[in-house]
C-alpha positions as CSV (number, residue, x, y, z in Angstrom):
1,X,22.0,14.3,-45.5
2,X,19.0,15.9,-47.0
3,X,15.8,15.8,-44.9
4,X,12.4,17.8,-45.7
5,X,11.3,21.1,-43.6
6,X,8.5,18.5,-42.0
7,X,10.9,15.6,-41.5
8,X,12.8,19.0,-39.6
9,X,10.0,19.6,-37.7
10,X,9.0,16.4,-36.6
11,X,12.6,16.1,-35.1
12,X,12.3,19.3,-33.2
13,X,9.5,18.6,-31.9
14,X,11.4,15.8,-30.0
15,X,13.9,17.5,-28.4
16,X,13.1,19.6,-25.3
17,X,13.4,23.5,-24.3
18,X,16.7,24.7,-23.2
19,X,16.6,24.3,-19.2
20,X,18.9,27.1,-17.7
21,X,21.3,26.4,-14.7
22,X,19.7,27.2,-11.2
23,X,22.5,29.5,-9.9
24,X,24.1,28.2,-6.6
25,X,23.7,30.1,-3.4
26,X,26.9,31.4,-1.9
27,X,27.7,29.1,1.1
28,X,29.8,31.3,3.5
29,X,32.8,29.2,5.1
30,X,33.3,29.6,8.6
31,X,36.5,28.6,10.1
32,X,34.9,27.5,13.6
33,X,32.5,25.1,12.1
34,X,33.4,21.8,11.7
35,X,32.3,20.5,8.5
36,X,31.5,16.5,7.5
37,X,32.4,16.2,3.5
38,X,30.5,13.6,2.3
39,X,31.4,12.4,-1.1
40,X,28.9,10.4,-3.0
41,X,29.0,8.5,-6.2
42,X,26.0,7.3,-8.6
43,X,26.2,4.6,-10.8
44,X,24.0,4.2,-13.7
45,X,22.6,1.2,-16.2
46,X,23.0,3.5,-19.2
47,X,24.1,7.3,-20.4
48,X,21.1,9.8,-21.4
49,X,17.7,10.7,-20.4
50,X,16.4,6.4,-19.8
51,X,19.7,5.9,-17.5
52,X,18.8,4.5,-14.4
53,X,20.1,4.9,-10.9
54,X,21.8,0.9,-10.1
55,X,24.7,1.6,-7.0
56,X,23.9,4.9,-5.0
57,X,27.4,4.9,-2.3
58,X,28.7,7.8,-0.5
59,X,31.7,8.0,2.1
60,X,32.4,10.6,4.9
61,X,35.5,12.4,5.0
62,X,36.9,9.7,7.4
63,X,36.7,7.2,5.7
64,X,34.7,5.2,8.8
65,X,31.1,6.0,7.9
66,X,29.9,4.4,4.1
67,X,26.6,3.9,3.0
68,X,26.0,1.6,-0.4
69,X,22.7,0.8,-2.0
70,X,22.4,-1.9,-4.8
71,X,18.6,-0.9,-6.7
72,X,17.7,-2.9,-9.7
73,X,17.0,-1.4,-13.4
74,X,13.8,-2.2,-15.0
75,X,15.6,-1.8,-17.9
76,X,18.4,-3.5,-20.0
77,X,22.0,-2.5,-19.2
78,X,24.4,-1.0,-21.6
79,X,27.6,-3.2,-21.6
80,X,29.5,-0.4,-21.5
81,X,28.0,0.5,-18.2
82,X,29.1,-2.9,-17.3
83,X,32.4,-2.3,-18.1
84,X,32.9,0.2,-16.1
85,X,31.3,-0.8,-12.5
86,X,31.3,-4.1,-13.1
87,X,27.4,-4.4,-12.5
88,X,25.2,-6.9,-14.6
89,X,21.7,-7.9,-14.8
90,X,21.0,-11.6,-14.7
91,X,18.3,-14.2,-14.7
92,X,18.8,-16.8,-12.0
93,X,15.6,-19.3,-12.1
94,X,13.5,-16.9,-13.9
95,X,14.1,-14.4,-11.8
96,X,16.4,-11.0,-12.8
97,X,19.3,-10.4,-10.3
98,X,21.4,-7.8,-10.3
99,X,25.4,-8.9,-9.7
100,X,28.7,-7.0,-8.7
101,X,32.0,-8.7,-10.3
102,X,29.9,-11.7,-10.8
103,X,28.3,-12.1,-7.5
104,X,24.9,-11.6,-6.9
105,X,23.9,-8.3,-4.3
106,X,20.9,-7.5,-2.4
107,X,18.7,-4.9,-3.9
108,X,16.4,-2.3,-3.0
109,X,14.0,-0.2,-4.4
110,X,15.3,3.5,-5.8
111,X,12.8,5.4,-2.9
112,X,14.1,3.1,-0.2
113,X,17.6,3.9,-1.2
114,X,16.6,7.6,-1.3
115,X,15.6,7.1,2.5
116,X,18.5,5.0,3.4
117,X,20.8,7.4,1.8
118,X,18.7,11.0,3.8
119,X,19.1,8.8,7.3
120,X,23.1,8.6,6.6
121,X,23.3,12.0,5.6
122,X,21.6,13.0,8.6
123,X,23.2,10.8,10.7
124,X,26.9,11.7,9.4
125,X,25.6,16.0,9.1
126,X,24.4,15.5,13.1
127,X,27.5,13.0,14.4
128,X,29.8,16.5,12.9
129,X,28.3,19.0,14.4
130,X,27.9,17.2,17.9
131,X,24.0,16.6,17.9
132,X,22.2,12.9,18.5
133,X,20.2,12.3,15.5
C-alpha cells in the first residue's frame, strides 16, 4: 500500500511517544513476615486504549476474603469481550443494565469500586499483619 509523505505524517501524528517502563523497586523478602497475596483480576468491555474497566474482583490467599465489583461501560461492548466473561450490556425498559451469564448484577461507579477495592486491600494488608483496620 502506497500512501503520500503527508498521508505518513498525518498518521504519526496519531500515535503517541514511546512511554518507557518505570523500573520496579526491589521488595526485600523477609522470612518472619507474614505476607497476605492478594490476587486480583480486571475485566474489560474491549482491548486497547477505549477499554473500559466492567468486573474489578480480587481474592486473598485463603481463599475466605473476596471482593467483586460489577461498574458499567459507557461504551458498547466488544462480543468478544463477551465471550470471554460472559458480561453483556442490555436495555431493560429503556434503561442499560449490565448482566453476568444472563442475569442482571448490581453496578457501581469505577471510583466507588476504586474505594471499595483500597478498604479490602487495607482490610485484608491489616487482618495479615495482626493490626485492626
Amino acid at each position: 500500500m502506497k500512501i503520500s509523505n503527508e498521508e505518513l505524517k498525518n498518521v504519526e501524528t496519531c500515535i503517541p511517544e514511546l512511554t518507557i517502563r518505570p523500573v520496579a523497586e526491589e521488595f526485600p523478602y523477609d522470612r518472619n513476615t507474614v505476607y497476605n497475596f492478594i490476587i486480583y483480576d480486571i475485566e474489560t468491555n474491549t482491548s486497547g486504549k477505549t477499554a473500559e474497566i466492567w468486573q474489578l474482583s480480587a481474592v486473598d490467599q485463603s481463599g475466605l476474603h473476596c471482593f467483586n465489583d460489577y461498574i458499567l461501560p459507557l461504551r458498547d461492548v466488544d462480543i468478544h469481550a463477551t465471550r470471554v466473561n460472559g458480561l453483556s450490556v442490555r436495555a431493560v425498559r429503556g434503561v442499560r443494565t449490565l448482566f453476568k451469564d444472563n442475569q442482571p448484577v448490581e453496578t457501581v461507579s469505577l471510583g466507588k469500586s476504586l474505594e471499595n477495592f483500597l478498604i479490602y486491600f487495607n482490610r485484608e494488608n491489616c487482618q495479615a499483619c495482626g493490626k485492626r483496620s
